[in-house]
N, C-alpha and C positions, 0 to 999 in steps of 0.2 A: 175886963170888958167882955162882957157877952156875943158869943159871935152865933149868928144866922146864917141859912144857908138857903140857896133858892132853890137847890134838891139833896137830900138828903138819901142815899141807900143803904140802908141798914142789913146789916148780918148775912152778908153775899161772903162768900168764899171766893176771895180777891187773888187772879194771877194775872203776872203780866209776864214776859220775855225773862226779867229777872229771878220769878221764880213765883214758886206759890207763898204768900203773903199770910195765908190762914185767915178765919171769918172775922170780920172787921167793917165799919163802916166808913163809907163814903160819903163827903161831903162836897159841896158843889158851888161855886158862887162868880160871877160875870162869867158864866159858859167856862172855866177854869175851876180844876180841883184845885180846894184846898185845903183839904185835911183827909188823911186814912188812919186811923185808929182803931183800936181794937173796940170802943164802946164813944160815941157822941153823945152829950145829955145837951148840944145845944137847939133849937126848936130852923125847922124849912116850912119854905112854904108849902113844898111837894115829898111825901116822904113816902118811899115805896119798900118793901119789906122784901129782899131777896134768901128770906131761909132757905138754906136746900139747895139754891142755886149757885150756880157760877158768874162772876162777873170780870169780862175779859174786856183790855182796851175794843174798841170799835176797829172792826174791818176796815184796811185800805188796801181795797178791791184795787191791784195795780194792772188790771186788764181786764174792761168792760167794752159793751158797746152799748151806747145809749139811746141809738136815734133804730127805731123798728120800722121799717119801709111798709109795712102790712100795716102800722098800726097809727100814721101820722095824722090822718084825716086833713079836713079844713082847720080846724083848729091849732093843728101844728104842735099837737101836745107828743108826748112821748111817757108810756106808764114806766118807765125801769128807772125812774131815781124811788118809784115808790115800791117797785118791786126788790128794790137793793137796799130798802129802810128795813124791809120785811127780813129781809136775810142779817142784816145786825151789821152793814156796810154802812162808813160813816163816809168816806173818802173813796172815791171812785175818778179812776185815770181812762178818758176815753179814747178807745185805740183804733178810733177808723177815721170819724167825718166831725171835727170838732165846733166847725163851721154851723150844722146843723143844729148840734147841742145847744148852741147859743141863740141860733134862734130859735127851738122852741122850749129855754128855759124859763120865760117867765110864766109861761104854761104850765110847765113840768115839775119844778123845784117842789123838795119836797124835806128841806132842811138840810142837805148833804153837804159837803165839800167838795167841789168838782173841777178840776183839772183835765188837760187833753191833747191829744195829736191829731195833727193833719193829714190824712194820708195823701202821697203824692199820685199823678197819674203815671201811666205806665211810658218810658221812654223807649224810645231806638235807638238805634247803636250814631245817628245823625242828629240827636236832640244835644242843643250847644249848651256849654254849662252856665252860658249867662241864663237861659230858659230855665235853666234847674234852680241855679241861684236865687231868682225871681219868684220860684213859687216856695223857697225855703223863707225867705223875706216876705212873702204874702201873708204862709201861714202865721208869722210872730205876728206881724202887724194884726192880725186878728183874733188874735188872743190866745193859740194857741203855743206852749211851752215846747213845741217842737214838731216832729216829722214822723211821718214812718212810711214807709216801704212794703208795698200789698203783694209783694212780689209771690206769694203760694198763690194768690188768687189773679192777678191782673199783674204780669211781672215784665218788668225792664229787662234789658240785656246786661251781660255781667258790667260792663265798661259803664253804662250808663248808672247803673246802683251803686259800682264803686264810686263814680263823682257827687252821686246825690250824698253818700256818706260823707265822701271828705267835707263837702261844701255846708251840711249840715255840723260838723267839727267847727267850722271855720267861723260859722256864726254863735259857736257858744252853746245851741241848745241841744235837747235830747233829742236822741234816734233810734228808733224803734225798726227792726225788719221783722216780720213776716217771710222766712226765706222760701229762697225759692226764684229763677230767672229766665230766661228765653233756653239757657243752656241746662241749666241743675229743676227737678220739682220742689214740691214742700215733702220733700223727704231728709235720710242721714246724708245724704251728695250734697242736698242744698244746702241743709247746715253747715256741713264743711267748707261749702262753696261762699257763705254770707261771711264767714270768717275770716277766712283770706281776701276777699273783697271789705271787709272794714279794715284792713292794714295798718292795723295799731290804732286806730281812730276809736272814740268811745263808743259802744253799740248795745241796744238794748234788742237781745235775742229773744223775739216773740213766743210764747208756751212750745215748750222745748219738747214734750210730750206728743205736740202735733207731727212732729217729722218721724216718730217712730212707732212704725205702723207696721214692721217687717218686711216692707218692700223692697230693702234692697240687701238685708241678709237677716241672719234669726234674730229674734228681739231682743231675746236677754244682751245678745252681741250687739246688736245697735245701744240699746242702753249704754251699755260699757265703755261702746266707743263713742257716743253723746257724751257722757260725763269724763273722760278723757281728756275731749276735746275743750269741752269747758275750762277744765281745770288748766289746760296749756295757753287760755286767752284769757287771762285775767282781768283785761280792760272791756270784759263783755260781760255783762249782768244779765240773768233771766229771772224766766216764773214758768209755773206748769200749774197745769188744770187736772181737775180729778173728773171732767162728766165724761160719758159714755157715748155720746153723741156729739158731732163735729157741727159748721157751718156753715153755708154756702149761699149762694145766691142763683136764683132762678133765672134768668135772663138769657135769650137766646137772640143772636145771630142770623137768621136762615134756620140751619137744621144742626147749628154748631150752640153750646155753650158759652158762653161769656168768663164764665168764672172756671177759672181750670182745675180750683177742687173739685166741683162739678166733676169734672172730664176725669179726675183721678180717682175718687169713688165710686165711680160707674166701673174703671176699668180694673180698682181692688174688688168688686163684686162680682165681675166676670162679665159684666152686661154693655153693650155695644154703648159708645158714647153718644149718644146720639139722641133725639127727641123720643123715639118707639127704643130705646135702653131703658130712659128713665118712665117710662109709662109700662114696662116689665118691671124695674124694681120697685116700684111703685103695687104692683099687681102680685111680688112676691114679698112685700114687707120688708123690703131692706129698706127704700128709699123714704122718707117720711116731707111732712113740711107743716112748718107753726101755724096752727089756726089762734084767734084770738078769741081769748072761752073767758067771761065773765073777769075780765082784767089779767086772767092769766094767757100764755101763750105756749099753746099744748102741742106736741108735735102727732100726728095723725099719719098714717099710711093706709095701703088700697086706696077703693074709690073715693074714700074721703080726702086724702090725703094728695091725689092725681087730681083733685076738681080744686081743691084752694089752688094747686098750684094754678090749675091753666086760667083761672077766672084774671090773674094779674101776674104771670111769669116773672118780669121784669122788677115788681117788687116783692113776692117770694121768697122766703127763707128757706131750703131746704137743711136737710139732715140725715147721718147717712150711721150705722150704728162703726165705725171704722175704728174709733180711739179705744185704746188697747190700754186695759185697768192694770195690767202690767207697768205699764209704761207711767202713768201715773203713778204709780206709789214709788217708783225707783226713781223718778225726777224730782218727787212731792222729799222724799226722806234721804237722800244719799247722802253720805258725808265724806269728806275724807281731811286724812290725818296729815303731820308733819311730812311725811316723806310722799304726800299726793296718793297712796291707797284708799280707793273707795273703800266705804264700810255704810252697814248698817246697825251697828251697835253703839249706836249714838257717841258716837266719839267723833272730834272734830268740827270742822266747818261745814255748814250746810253748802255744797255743788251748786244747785241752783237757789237762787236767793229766796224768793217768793211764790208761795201759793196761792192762784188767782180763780178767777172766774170762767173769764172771757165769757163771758156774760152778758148782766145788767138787763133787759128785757125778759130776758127767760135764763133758766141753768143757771142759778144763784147759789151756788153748791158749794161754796168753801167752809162754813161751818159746819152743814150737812155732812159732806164728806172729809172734811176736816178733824171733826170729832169722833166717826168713824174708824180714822186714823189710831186716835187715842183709845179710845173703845179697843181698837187691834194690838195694841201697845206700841205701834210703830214710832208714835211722837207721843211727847208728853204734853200737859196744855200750857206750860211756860214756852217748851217749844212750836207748839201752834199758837201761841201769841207772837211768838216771834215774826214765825213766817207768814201770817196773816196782816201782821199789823205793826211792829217796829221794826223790820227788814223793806218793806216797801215802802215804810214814810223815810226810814234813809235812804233809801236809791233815788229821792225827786226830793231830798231835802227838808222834808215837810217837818219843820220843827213843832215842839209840843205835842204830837201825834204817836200814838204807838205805845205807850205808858200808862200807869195808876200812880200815879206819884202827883205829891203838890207840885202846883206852880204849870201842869203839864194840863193840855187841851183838854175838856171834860165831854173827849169822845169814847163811848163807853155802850159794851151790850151782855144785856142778861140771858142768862142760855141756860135748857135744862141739858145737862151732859149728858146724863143716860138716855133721854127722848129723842137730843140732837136738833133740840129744838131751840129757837129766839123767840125769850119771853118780853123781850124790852129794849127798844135802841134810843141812845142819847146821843147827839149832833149838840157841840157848844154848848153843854147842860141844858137843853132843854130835850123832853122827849117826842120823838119823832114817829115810830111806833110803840102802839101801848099793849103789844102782845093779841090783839084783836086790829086794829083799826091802824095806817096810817096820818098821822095827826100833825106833822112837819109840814112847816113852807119856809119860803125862801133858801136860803144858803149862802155860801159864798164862794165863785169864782177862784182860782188860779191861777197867776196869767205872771209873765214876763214884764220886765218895764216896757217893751216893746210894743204890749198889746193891751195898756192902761186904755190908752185915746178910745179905739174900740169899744170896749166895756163901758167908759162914761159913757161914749153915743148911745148905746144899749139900755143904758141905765142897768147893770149888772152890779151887786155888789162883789168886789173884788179886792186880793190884797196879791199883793207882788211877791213872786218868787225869786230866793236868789239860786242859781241852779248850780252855784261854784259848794252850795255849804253840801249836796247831796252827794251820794255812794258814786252815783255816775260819772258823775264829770270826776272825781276825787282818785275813782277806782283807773278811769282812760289816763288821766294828766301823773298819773304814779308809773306808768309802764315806760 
């Protein structure tokens, strides 16, 4: 019997996590591979010819943010599912406001798989844990697969984020912190302090990268003892980011900050925390903030960069050049061996799981600087498919994902490796980006059984998570 296929990829230099596969084609049919072979003579609808290229499972992007407060207009749209097709993300996990996302996905979809967290608001040491309870049960009820804790940017007190954890444990789903509390920053204190505060409970250690900044001893030594630390909590998964610039939020108080990275990047730069601080680092080119430039979102400093801000503070991105490329590649690559010795000579287990964005609107840089990587010889590209893409669909479970094998989701992106560039992203077998142009709609949802009801009212397409089959809950319920 003759088999047909609804896309066809011919003569891609095929790797996945398992290893490199050598040139071979891809065959494709109900959004599911079903064939890799070394040569196909059967006929696609769509057959796209990747000589030369590399074709690597599709990005799951396991820390985005998706909703641009600069960029939401009337229409409620948001461009970063189209700016993370662009980057060759198939699967993006949204880590601040998931609430948003949904409403303005029917706007915004752009063929992706999209999953997400709620972030909580910031508690007192007097907020009761029924009140915590209640918005851990809001967030499922509304479709999102769990919580997180903004605590670098808008933080609880230690008492109150250690109950939001447990009580997050207690209902099953995922939990995400951003450390950071009334008592520790988003520094190595906070890190150590969000550890002991998850107290064997399952924890999802927000970009591990961001707390080492050298603020509270040398870097190389923060790193060491970051991945240390790791290594001694085994029921806490992370991800790190390779960009060079951080994120923040513009919003003031009076003559105070709202967002207390804000207030920590002002005070790593030397410059008074304060409205006339940020209007000097703004004047000296440390401080920047996104303008929105022809679908991109660019970051600007000086006058330009002081006038986005003040035209709408409150919903303003800033950005501060703080994240230390150091600290990136020692988060992005560490490993360590049977007896727990970090190494860089690719022996071992990967320390932190995943390499991510933190993203999604702008700074979509994982295969950018991911390939990079490989280019430096730090990783190999089986091993940046790993950590790109079959490391993060196991820590949320995401079966089918992460692969080039039959039978496995036909989420898939063409990349030129020496360029560093995405010639091609497939979502479900169909193409999304075609190397020029955005060409994806729709998607499909992630949601809990929890937050099915939700999604029908929406009219969302949606399929149900089990959160027991992922790394997270597997890696917390093992300790």
């Amino acid at each position: 019997m003759t088999r047909t296929f609804d896309l066809l990829i011919r003569r891609a230099c095929v790797v996945d996590a398992d290893g490199e596969q050598g040139v071979a084609d891809v065959g494709v049919r109900g959004g599911v591979i079903t064939a890799v072979e070394p040569e196909l003579t059967e006929s696609a609808t769509t057959e796209i010819d990747a000589d030369g290229l590399v074709l690597l499972p599709g990005v799951v992007d396991s820390h985005v943010h998706l909703t641009d407060l600069a960029a939401h207009g009337s229409e409620g749209r948001s461009p970063a599912h189209e700016r993370l097709a662009r980057a060759g993300v198939t699967t993006a996990v949204e880590f601040f406001d998931f609430r948003t996302v949904l409403d303005q996905w029917h706007a915004s979809a752009a063929g992706l798989t999209i999953l997400g967290l709620q972030g909580l608001p910031a508690y007192t040491d007097g907020t009761p844990s029924a009140r915590i309870r209640d918005d851990v049960g809001s967030a499922l009820r509304d479709g999102a697969i769990g919580i997180k804790l903004l605590g670098g940017h808008f933080p609880s007190d230690p008492g109150s984020s250690a109950r939001a954890i447990a009580e997050g444990a207690d209902a099953g789903c995922y939990v995400a912190f951003h450390a950071g509390t009334t008592a520790n920053g988003s520094n190595l204190d906070g890190m150590r302090e969000a550890l002991q505060l998850a107290d064997g409970h399952p924890l999802h250690l927000a970009h591990t990268n961001a707390y080492l900044r050298g603020a509270v001893t040398e870097l190389v030594e923060e790193n060491q003892l970051a991945l240390t630390l790791l290594h001694q909590h085994p029921e806490v998964v992370s991800e790190a980011h390779l960009a060079p610039l951080n994120l923040c939020l513009g919003g003031l108080d009076g003559d105070e900050f709202t967002d207390h990275i804000v207030v920590n990047c002002l005070r790593m730069g030397g410059y008074p925390t304060t409205r006339a601080g940020l209007v000097r680092a703004f004047a000296d080119g440390f401080a920047h903030c996104l303008r929105q430039d022809a679908g991109q979102a660019v970051p600007v400093t000086g006058d330009e960069g002081r006038a986005v801000w003040e035209r709408d503070p409150a919903r303003a991105s800033l950005c501060f050049p703080v994240n230390r490329r150091l600290s990136g590649f020692m988060q992005s690559c560490a490993r360590r061996d049977e007896s727990g010795t970090v190494r860089f000579d690719g022996t071992g287990e990967f320390v932190v799981d995943a390499i991510s964005s933190d993203g999604g609107y702008w700074r979509n840089l994982v295969l950018d600087q991911g390939l990079a990587l490989v280019q430096f010889g730090a990783l190999s590209l089986p091993q940046l498919a790993h950590k790109t893409s079959r490391a993060p669909a196991a820590l949320f479970g995401l079966r089918g994902k992460g692969t080039i094998a039959p039978g496995a989701d036909a989420d898939l992106v063409i990349v030129d490796s020496g360029q560093r560039t995405v010639r091609l992203t497939v979502a479900a077998g169909t193409v999304i980006f075609d190397g020029e142009h955005v060409v994806g709609q729709g998607g499909t949802v992630v949601t809990t059984e929890h937050g099915t009801a939700a999604l029908r009212q929406r009219r969302i397409p949606h399929r149900v998570l089990d959160l027991t089959d992922g790394e997270f809950l597997r890696r917390g319920s093992a300790v």
